[in-house]
C-alpha positions, 0 to 999 in steps of 0.5 A: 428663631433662627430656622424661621430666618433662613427656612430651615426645617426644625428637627423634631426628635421622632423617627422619620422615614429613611429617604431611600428605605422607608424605615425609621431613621432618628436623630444621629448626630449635628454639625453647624450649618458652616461645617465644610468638607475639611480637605487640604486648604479649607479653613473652617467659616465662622460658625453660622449658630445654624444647628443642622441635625442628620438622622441615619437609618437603621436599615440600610445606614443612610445618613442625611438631614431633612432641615433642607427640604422646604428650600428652593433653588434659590434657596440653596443658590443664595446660602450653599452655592453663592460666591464663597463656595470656591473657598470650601470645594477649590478642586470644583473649578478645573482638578475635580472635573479634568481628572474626572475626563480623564478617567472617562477617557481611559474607560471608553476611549475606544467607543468616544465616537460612538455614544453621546454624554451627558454630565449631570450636575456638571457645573462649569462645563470643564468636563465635557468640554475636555471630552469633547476636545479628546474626540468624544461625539457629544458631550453636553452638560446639565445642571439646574444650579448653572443658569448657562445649563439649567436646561435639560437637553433633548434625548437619551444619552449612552452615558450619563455621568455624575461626579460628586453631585448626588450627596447635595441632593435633598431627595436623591431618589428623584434626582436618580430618576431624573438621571434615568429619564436622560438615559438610553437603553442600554447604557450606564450612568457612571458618578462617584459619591463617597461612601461611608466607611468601615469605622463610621460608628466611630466618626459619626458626623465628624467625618469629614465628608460630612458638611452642610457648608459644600451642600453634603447633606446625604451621605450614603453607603453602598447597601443605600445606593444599591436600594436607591438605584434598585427602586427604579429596576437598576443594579449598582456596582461600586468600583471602589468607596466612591465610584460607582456604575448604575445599569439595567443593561450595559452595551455589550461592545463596551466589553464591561461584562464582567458587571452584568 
């Protein structure tokens, strides 16, 4: 069988439990294993014959798929995150992670002296290294699937960042608590993720966030992420459809109270 070959989990049709809520999540919707983000200048791959089935919880919407769960790092390195990844996520290398150090920039400019950054899941080191030259104390990248920073650095840091990063995860309630481990306190993890929208019913797994192809294999809503970050004592704003701020206790110098 095809799942054998590559270690796919087989679906079965009966409930399985949501990963973040714990209630019964069935069979949605499935997508070929190729499927890709279809964003501007992204050509749909071959198809794979792969059959890649999503389940969405009944409770809190959370969409995601469980034929993942028995791969490796390596795994995913060789299938999802291998030399062809660029051709499905071309903003990865230098758009994403600049604008992103832009944005950082701007919100706490007045404190980049101040506090330490670590970016989790951040890739190629582009991010950081554009906070570092714009006068930011420290800013030191991790990310397990980049042998350059697969090592997790000492301490706690102010702010933890996570762009575009916790959608890929197959248990993203660990990798919450791992961005927390890293944390200080106070202090805040800022990250983005998409949420699914109004009109999701509509679209099922055809929206084009959803896509095995860019590793998109838990696509949340915001009622998901505020339960996934509740699990570990912390509250969860969402200052838009996909950027979000997790806290137990933000700094109050950062002067973002209005959040608390």
């Amino acid at each position: 069988m095809l799942y054998d070959q590559i270690g796919l989990r087989p679906p079965r049709t009966e409930a399985i439990a949501c990963k973040i809520c714990g209630t019964a999540a069935m069979l949605y919707g499935v997508v070929d294993m190729n499927r890709p983000c279809l964003t501007e200048g992204v050509v749909q791959p071959p198809l794979s014959g792969h059959a890649i089935y999503y389940r969405r919880c009944g409770n809190c919407g959370f969409l995601f798929t469980d034929a993942f769960d028995d791969w490796s790092e390596q795994d995913f390195k060789a299938r999802i995150y291998n030399d062809d990844y660029l051709a499905v996520d071309p903003d990865y290398v230098r758009v994403r992670p600049i604008h992103n150090a832009d944005v950082v920039t701007k919100l706490w400019a007045a404190h980049k002296d101040q506090i330490r950054v670590l970016d989790f899941g951040g890739g190629n080191d582009v991010f950081c290294s554009a906070l570092r030259a714009s006068g930011f104390r420290e800013a030191v990248t991790y990310d397990p699937m980049v042998p350059e920073y697969a090592s997790k650095p000492h301490g706690k840091f102010d702010l933890v960042t996570c762009f575009e990063t916790l959608e890929h995860m197959p248990d993203p309630a660990a990798g919450i608590g791992k961005m927390i481990e890293c944390l200080a306190e106070p202090g805040a993890v800022f990250y983005s993720t998409l949420t699914q929208p109004e009109n999701f019913d509509s679209l099922g797994v055809s929206w084009w966030y959803v896509g095995p192809r860019n590793g998109h294999i838990s696509i949340f809503t915001k009622q998901a992420l505020s339960l996934a970050w509740a699990r570990n004592g912390y509250k969860n704003a969402s200052l838009n459809d996909s950027t979000h701020l997790a806290f137990r206790q933000i700094p109050e110098h950062w002067g973002l109270v209005g959040l608390q």
